[in-house]
ChimeraX commands (.cxc) that place a marker at each C-alpha (Angstrom):
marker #1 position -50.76,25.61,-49.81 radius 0.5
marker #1 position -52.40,28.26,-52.02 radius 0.5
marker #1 position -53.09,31.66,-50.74 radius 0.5
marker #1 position -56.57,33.59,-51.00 radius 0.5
marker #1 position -57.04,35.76,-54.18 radius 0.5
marker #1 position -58.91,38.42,-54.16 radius 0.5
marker #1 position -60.12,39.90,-57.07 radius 0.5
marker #1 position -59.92,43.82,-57.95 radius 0.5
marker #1 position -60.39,45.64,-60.99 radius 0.5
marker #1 position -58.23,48.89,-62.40 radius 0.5
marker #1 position -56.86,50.52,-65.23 radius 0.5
marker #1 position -53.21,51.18,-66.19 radius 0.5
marker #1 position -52.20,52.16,-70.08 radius 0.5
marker #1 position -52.43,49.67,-72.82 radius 0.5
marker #1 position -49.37,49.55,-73.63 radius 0.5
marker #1 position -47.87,48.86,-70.08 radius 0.5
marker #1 position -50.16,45.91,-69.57 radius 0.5
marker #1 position -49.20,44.91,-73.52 radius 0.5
marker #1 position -45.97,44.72,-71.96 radius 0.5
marker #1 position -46.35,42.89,-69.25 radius 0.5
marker #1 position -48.65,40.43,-70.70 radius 0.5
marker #1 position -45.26,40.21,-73.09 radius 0.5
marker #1 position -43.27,39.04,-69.65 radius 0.5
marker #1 position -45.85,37.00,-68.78 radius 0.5
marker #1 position -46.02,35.01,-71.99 radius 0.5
marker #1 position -41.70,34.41,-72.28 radius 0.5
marker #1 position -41.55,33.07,-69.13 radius 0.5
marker #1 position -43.96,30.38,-69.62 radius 0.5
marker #1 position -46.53,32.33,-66.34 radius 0.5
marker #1 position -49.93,33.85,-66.14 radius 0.5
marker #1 position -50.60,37.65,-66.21 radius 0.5
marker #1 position -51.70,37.54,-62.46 radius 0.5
marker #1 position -48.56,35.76,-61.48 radius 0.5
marker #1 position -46.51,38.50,-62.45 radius 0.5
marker #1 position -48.22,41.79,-61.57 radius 0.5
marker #1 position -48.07,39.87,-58.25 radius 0.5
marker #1 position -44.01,40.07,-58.25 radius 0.5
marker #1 position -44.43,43.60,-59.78 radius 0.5
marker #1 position -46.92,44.32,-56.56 radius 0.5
marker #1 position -44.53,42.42,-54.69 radius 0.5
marker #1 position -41.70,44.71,-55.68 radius 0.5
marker #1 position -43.13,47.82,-55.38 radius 0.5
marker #1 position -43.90,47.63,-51.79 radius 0.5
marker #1 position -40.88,46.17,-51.04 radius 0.5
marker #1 position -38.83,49.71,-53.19 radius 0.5
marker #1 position -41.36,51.66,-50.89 radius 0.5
marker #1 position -40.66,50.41,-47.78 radius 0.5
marker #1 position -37.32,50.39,-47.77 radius 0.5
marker #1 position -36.24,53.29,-45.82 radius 0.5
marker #1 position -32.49,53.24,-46.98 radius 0.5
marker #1 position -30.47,52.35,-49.63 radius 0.5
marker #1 position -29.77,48.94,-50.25 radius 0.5
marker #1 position -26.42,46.87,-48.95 radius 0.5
marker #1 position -25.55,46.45,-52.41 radius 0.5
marker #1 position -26.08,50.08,-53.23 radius 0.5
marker #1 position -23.97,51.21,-50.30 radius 0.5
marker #1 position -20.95,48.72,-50.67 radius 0.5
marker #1 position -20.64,50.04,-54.12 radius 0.5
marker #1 position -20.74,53.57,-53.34 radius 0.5
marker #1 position -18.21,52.88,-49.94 radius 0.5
marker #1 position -15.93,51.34,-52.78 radius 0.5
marker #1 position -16.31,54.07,-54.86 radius 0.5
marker #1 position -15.34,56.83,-52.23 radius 0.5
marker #1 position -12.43,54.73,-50.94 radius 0.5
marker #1 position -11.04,54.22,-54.37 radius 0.5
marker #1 position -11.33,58.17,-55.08 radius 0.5
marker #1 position -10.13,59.06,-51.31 radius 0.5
marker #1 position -6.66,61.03,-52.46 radius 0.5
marker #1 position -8.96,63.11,-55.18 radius 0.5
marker #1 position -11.42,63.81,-52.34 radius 0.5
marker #1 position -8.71,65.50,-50.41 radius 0.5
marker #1 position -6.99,66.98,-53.15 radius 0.5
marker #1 position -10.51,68.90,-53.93 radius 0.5
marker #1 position -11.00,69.67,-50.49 radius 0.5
marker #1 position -7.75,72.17,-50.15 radius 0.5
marker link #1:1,2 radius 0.2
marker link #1:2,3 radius 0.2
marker link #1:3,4 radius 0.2
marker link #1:4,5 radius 0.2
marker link #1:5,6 radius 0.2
marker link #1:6,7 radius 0.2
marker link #1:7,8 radius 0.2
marker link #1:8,9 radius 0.2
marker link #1:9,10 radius 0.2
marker link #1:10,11 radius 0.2
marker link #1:11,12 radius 0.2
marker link #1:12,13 radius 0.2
marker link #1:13,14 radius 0.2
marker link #1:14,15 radius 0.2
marker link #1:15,16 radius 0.2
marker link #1:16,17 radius 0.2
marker link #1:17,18 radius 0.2
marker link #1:18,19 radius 0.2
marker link #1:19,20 radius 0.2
marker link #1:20,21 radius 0.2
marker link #1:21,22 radius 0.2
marker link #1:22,23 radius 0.2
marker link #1:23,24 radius 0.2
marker link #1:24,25 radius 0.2
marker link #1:25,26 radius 0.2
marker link #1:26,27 radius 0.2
marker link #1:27,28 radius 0.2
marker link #1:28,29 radius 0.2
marker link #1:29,30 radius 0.2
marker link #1:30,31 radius 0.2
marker link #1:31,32 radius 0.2
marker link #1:32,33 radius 0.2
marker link #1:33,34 radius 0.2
marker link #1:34,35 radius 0.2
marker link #1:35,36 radius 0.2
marker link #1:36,37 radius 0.2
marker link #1:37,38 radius 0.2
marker link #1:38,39 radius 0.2
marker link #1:39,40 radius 0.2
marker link #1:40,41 radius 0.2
marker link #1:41,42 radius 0.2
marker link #1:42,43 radius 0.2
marker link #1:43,44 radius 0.2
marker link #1:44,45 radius 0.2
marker link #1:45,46 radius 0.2
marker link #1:46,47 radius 0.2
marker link #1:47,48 radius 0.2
marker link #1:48,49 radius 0.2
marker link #1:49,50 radius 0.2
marker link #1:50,51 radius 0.2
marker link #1:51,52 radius 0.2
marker link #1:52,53 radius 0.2
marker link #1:53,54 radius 0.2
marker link #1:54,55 radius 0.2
marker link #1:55,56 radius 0.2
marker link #1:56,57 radius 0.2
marker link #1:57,58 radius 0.2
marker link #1:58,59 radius 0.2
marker link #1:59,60 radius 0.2
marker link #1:60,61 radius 0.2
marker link #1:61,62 radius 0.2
marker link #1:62,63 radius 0.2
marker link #1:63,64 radius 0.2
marker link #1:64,65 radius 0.2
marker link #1:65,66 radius 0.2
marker link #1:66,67 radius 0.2
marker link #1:67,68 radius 0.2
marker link #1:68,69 radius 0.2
marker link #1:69,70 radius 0.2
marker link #1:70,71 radius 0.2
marker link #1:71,72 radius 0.2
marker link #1:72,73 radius 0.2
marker link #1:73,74 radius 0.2
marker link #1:74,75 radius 0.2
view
């Protein structure tokens, strides 16, 4: 089932829409199609009020793996 459009107009710089109308055209989609997943993203980046699982495993992994210089820098 389709969901309602509804139309809007803006402005953003010529070359970032050049670019995304670049996007659109490789992968075989409309222009609307993907400044939906860019909309899409954006609100999700915003709304996220911590880091992301990924994000934090790494850095966990990061501070475990550099525990002994941690302590050695802390004396």
């Amino acid at each position: 089932m389709r969901m309602p459009r509804e139309k809007f107009s803006s402005q953003a710089p010529p070359e970032l829409l050049a670019t995304m109308r670049e996007i659109a055209q490789q992968e075989g989609r409309h222009f609307q199609a993907v400044l939906e997943d860019a909309l899409r993203e954006y609100i999700e980046n915003r709304s996220r009020e911590k880091p992301r699982a990924a994000v934090m495993a790494h850095f966990q992994a990061s501070v475990e793996r550099n525990r002994r210089l941690g302590e050695l820098l802390a004396k």
